[in-house]
N, C-alpha and C positions, 0 to 999 in steps of 0.2 A: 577505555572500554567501561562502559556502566553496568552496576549491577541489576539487579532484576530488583531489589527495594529503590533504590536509583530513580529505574524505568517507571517505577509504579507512582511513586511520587509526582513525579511528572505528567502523570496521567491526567487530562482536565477532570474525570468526575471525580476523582477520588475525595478533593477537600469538602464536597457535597456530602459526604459520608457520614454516619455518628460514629465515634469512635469503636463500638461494640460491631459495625459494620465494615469496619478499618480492618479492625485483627479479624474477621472472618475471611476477610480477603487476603493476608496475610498467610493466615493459617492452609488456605487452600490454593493459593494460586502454586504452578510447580514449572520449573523451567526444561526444555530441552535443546538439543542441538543438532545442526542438521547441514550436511555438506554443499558444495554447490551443487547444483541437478537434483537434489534429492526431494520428492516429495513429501512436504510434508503433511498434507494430508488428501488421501485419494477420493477421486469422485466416483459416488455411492456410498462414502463410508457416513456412518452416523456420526451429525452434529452434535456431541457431545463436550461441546466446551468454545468459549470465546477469547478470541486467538487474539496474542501480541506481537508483537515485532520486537526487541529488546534490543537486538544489535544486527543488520544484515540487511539486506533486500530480501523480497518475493513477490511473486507473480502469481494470479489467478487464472485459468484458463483452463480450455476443455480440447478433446480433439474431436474436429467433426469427422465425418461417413469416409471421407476422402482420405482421412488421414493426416490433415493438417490441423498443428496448433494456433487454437484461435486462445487471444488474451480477452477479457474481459473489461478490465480497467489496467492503467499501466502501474511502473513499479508500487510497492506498497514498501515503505520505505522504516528508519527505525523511527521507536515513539508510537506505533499508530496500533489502534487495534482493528479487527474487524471479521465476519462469519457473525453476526447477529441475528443474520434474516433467518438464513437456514437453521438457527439455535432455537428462535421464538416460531417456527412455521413446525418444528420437530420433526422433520424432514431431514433424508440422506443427502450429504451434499452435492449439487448439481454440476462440480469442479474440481481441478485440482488446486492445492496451493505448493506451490515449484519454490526454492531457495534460489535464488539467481547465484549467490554468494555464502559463504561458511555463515550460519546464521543460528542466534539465540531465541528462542521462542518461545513466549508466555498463555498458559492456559489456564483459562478461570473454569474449573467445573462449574456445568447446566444446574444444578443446586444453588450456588453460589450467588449468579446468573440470576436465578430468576426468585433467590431472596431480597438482591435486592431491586431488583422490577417490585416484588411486591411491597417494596417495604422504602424508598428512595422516592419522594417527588423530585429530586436534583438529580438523579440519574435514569430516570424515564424522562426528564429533559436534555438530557445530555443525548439520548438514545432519538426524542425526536429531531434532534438537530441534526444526527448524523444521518439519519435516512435520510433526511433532508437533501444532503449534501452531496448522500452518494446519489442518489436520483438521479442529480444533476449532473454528477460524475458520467453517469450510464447514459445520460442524455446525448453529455458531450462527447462521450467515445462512440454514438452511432452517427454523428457529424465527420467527425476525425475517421472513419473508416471508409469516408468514402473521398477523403481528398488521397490522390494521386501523387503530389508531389512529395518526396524523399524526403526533403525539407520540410515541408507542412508536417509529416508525420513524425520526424524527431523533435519539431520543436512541440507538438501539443504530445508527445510523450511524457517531456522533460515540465512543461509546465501544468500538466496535469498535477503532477507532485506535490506544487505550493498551494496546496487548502490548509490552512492549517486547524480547520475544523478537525477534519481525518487525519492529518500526519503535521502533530505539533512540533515534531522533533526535526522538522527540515529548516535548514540553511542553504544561504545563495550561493555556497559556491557546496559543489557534488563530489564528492567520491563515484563516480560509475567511469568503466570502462566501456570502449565502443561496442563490444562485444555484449554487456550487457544491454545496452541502450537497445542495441539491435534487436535482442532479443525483447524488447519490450515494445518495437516499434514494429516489429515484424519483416526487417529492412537484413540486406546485406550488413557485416560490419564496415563492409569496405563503402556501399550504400550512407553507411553512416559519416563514415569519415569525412568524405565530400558532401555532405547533408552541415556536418559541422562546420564546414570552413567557410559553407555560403553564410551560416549562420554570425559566425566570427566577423569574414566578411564587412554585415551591417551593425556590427558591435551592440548584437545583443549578444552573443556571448564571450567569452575570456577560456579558450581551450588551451588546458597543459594535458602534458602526460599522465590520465591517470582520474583527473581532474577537469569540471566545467565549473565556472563561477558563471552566473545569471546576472547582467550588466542591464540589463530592460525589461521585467519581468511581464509588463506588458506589451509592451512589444512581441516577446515569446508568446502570451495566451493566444493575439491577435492572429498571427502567422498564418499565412494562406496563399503563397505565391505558387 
């Protein structure tokens, strides 16, 4: 388990930093912790601070009129950060963000934030890349909402994951269980399981207990049957 100087290091903008904006960030970032199911942070509440993942999964999403949860983008995995738009719009957020799993989470106070926007050309590039990326993200999850097949939709869940623009910290083989998958796919877990084995199956994936390893990664983005 990494620590939160660990997580931070790891971070891509960070080494774009001056040193006097290092230990600012140091000085302010603060960690908490959050069970699974636990929200941690509610839609409406003020964006005041830009959010890490240190150790754990979580999910984005809202509920509509009907009363179903709709996800946004899928898991959001550890390494990655993200809540930027709604920090620089100053805007309530539009979402929730959900723990799927017992989960570490890092916050950089809106000060902090937006010292260095004003003060970083390597971290308002860091910032245009990721809009960048997630755009694209949001692009390919209004695609993937509308394939049908059980299969289609766990494997663009699962390969969603490997940007490593947005979530540097992923490896080919996964910690997630079916139950979360599900939950990120919007699928039965049971939905999943057979979603897995078609996947296995064409040896794009290697399913254990517990456990998926990514044997064809493109393979998995392509997925469409």
């Amino acid at each position: 388990m990494q620590t939160l100087e660990q997580f931070l290091v790891k971070s891509p903008w960070l080494e774009g930093l001056s040193v006097a904006q290092q230990q600012r960030v140091r000085e302010t970032l603060y960690e908490q912790r959050y069970k699974a199911g636990e929200i941690i942070r509610r839609k409406g509440s003020p964006a005041e601070e830009w959010v890490g993942i240190v150790d754990g999964l979580a999910k984005i999403s809202c509920e509509s009129r009907s009363g179903k949860q709709i996800s946004f983008i899928t898991g959001i995995p550890s390494g990655s950060w993200f809540g930027e738009g709604a920090l620089l719009k100053r805007e309530p957020r539009r979402y929730d963000i959900v723990a799927l799993r017992p989960s570490r989470i890092a916050f950089m106070p809106a000060d902090t934030f937006f010292a260095l926007l004003e003060e970083s050309i390597s971290f308002n590039h860091f910032l245009l890349t990721h809009f960048n990326e997630r755009l694209g993200q949001f692009i390919g999850y209004m695609e993937y909402d509308r394939l049908l097949s059980p299969e289609a939709r766990v494997a663009r869940s699962l390969a969603s994951m490997f940007n490593y623009e947005l979530y540097p910290g992923m490896h080919y083989k996964l910690e997630i269980s079916q139950e979360e998958l599900g939950n990120l796919s919007g699928i039965s877990r049971q939905r999943v399981n057979q979603a897995l084995h078609v996947l296995q199956s064409k040896k794009i994936l290697d399913v254990k207990y517990g456990a998926i390893t990514v044997l064809d990664i493109e393979a998995l983005k392509s997925y469409e049957a």
